[in-house]
C-alpha positions as CSV (number, residue, x, y, z in Angstrom):
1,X,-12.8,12.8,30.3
2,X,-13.6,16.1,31.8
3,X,-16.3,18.3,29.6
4,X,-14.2,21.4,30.6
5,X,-10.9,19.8,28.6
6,X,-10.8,21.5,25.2
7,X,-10.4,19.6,22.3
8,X,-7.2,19.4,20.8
9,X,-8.0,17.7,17.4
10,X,-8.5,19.1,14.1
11,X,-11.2,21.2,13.2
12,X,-13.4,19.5,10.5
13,X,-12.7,20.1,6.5
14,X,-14.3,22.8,5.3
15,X,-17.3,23.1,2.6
16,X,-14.8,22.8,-1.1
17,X,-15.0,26.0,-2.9
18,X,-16.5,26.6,-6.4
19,X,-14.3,25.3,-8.8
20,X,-13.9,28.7,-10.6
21,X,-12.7,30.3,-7.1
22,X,-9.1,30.8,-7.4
23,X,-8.2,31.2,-3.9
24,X,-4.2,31.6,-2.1
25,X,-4.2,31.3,1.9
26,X,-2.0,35.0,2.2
27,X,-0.7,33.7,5.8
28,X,0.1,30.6,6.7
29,X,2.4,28.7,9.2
30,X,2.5,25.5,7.7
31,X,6.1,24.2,8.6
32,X,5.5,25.2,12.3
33,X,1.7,23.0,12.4
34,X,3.6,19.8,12.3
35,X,5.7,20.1,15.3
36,X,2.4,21.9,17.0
37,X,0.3,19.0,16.1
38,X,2.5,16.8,17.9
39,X,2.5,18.6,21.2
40,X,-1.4,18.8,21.1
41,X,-1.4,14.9,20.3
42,X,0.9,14.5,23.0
43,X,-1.1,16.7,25.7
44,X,-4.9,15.2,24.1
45,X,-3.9,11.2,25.1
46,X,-2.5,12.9,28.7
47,X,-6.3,13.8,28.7
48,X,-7.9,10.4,27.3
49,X,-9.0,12.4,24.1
50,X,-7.2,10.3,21.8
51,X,-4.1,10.5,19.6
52,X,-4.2,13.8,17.7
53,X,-3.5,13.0,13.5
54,X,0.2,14.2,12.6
55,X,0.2,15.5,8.9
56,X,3.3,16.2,7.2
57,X,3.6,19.4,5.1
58,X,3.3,18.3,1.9
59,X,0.1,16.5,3.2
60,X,-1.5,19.8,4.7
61,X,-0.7,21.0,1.3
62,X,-2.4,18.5,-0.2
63,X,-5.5,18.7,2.4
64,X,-5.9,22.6,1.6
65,X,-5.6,21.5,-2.4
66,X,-8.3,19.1,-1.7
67,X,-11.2,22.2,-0.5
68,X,-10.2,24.5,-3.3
69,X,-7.0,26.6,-1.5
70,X,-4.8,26.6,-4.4
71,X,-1.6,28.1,-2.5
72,X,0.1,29.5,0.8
73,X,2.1,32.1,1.5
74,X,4.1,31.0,4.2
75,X,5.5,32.9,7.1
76,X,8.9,33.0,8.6
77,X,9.1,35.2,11.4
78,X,11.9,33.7,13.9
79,X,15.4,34.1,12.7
80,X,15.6,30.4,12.5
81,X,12.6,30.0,10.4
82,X,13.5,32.6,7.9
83,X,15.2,29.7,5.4
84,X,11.8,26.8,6.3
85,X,9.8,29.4,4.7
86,X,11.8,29.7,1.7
87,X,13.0,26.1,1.5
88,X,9.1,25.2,1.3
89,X,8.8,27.9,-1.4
90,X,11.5,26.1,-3.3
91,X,9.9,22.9,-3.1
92,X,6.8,23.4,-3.9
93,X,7.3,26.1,-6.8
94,X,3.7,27.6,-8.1
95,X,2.1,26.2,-4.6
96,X,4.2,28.0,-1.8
97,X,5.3,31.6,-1.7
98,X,7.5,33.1,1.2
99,X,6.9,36.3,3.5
100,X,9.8,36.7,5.8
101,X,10.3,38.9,8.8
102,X,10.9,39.2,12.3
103,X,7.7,39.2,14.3
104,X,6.8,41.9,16.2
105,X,7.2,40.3,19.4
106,X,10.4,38.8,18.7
107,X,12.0,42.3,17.4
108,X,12.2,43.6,21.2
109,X,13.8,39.8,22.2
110,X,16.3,40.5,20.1
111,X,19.2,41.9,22.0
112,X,17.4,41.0,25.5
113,X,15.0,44.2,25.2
114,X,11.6,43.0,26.3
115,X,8.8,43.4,28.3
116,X,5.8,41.8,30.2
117,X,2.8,42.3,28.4
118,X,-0.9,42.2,29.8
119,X,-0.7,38.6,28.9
120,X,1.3,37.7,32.1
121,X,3.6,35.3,30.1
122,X,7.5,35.7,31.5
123,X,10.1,36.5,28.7
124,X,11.7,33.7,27.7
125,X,14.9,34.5,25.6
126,X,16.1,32.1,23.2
127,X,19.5,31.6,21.8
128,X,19.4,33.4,18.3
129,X,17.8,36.7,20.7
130,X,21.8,37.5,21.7
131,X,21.7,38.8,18.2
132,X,20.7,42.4,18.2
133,X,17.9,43.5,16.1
134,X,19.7,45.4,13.2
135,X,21.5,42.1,12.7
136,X,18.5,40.5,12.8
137,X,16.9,42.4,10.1
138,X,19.9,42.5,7.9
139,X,19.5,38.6,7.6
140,X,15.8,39.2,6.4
141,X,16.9,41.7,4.0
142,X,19.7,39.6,2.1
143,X,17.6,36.8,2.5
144,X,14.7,38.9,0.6
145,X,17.3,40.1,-2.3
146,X,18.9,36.9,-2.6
147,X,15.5,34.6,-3.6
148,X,13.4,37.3,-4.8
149,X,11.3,34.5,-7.0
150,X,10.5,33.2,-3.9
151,X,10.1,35.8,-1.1
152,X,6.8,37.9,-2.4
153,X,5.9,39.9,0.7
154,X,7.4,40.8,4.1
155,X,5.7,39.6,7.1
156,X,4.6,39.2,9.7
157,X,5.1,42.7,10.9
158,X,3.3,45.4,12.8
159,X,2.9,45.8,16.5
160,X,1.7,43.9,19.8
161,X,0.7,45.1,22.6
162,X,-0.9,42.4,24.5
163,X,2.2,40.3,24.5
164,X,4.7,43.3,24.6
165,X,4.8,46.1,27.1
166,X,4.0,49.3,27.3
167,X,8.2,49.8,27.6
168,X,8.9,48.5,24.7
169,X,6.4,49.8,22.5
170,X,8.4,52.6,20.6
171,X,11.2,49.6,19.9
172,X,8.5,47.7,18.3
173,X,7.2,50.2,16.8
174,X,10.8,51.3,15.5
175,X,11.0,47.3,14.1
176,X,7.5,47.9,12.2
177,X,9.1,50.9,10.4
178,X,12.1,49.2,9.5
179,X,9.7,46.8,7.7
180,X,7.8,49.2,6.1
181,X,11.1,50.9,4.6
182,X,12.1,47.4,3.7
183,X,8.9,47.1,1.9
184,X,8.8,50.2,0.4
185,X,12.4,49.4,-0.9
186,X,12.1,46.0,-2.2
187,X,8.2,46.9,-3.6
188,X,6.7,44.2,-1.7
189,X,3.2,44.1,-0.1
190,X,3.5,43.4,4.0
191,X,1.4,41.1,6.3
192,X,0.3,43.1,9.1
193,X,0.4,42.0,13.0
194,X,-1.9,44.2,14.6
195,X,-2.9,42.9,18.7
196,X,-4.3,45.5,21.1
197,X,-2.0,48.0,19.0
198,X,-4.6,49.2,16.3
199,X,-3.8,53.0,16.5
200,X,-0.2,52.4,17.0
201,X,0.0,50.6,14.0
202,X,-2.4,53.1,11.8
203,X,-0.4,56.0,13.3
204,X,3.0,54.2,11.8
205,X,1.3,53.1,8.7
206,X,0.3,56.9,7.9
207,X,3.4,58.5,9.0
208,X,5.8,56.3,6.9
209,X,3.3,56.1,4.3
210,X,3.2,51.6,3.6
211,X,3.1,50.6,0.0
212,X,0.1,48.1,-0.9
213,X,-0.8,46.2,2.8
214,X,-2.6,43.2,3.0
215,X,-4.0,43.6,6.5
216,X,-4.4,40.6,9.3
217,X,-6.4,42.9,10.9
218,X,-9.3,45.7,9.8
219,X,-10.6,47.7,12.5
220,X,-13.6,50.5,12.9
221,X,-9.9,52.7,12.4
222,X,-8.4,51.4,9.6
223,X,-10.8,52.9,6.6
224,X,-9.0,56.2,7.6
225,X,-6.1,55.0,6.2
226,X,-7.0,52.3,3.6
227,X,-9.8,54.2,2.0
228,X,-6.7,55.5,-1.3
229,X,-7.4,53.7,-4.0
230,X,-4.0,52.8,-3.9
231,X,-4.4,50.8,-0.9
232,X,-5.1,46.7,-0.9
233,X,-6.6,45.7,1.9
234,X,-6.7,41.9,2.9
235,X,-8.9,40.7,5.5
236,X,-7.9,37.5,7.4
237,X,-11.4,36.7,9.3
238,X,-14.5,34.6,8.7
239,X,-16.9,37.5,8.0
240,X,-20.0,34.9,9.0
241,X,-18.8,34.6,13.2
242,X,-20.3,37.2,15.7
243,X,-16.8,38.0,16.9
244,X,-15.8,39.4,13.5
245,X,-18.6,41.5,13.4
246,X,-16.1,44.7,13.7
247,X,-14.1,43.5,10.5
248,X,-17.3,42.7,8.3
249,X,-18.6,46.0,9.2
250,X,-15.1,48.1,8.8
251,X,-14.7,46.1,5.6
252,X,-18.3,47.6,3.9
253,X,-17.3,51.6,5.2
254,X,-14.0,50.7,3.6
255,X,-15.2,49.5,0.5
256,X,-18.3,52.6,0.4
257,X,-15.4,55.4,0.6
258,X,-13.1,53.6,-1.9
């Protein structure tokens, strides 16, 4: 086996947490890891690393129980995945919460709209992007109002401008408003995309004024607009690796000017 093949398997458990930590994963994509874990088991025995384990959801559930990760809030941010994140939210009550969107990068698919990014990937349109956007959206907002026990943020939303093009970045950034006034209507916390599109996605975020944000990302920019007490910042990094250096560091000027 080649040393330059990356390994496909699992990363190993982590350290359990105290058993006083009460601890929910705030963005997950549970559902989607089982068919994902297949391919990479599929591509690691093409590469003599051995087969690649194949858990089922209610066994990743279980796994994250196990190290002190007391629930998910799982993301559905395809059209056809809007339902698989409620459906696991309705069958695992008290365990599995829903945030439903449609991701950033899918909003300018929808209706054949895209364009290259920097990441040289073709488009590839799927089926379900013949329906326009507004469509789209509609199906995340009756979907939000009709199981409102469990749909408890909307996400993931924001901007991306590694995988999107420069033109089509005002119609994603036109999707990441319609969010936000979705959001704001429903009073529901958002899960924020934010890829090579951090001022972008500030610059939305304090002209449409966002209600309480858990962040994916935190930035040397985002204090600027999180610093209002009324703001809820959550950061989705470990603050212990060199590369999140940026996030630990925009995390202490955040929390020195709250």
């Amino acid at each position: 086996m080649s040393k330059h093949h990356r390994n496909r398997n699992w990363a190993p458990a982590p350290q359990p947490l105290p058993e006083d930590a009460h601890v929910i994963d705030n963005h997950t994509h549970v559902a989607s890891v089982v068919p994902f874990s297949q391919a990479m088991s599929h591509e690691a025995m093409e590469k003599g690393q051995g087969e690649v384990p194949v858990y089922s959801v209610d066994e990743l559930l279980e796994q994250a129980q196990k190290v002190g990760v007391e629930g998910v809030i799982d993301c559905g941010c395809e059209l056809p995945n809007l339902m698989t994140a409620i459906d696991m939210a309705r069958e695992h009550p008290g365990t599995v919460h829903a945030a439903i969107a449609i991701h950033p990068n899918e909003a300018v698919l929808h209706g054949h709209r895209g364009a290259p990014g920097p990441d040289g990937l073709p488009i590839k349109y799927k089926p379900w992007h013949d329906i326009p956007f507004d469509e789209a959206m509609a199906e995340v907002h009756r979907l939000a109002t009709t199981y409102p026990n469990q749909v408890v943020a909307i996400g993931e939303t924001g901007m991306d401008l590694f995988r999107t093009g420069e033109s089509a970045k005002e119609l994603q950034r036109e999707a990441f408003r319609a969010h936000i006034a979705l959001a704001k209507e429903l009073n529901l916390p958002m899960q924020i995309h934010d890829r090579d599109s951090h001022k972008e996605v500030i610059e939305t975020l304090l002209a449409d004024g966002a209600p309480n944000v858990p962040c994916s990302t935190v930035t040397p920019a985002t204090p600027k607009w999180a610093k209002s007490p009324a703001k809820t910042v959550g950061i989705s990094a470990f603050p212990a690796h060199p590369a999140t250096k940026a996030t630990t560091e925009s995390a202490n000027r955040r929390n020195s000017s709250a």
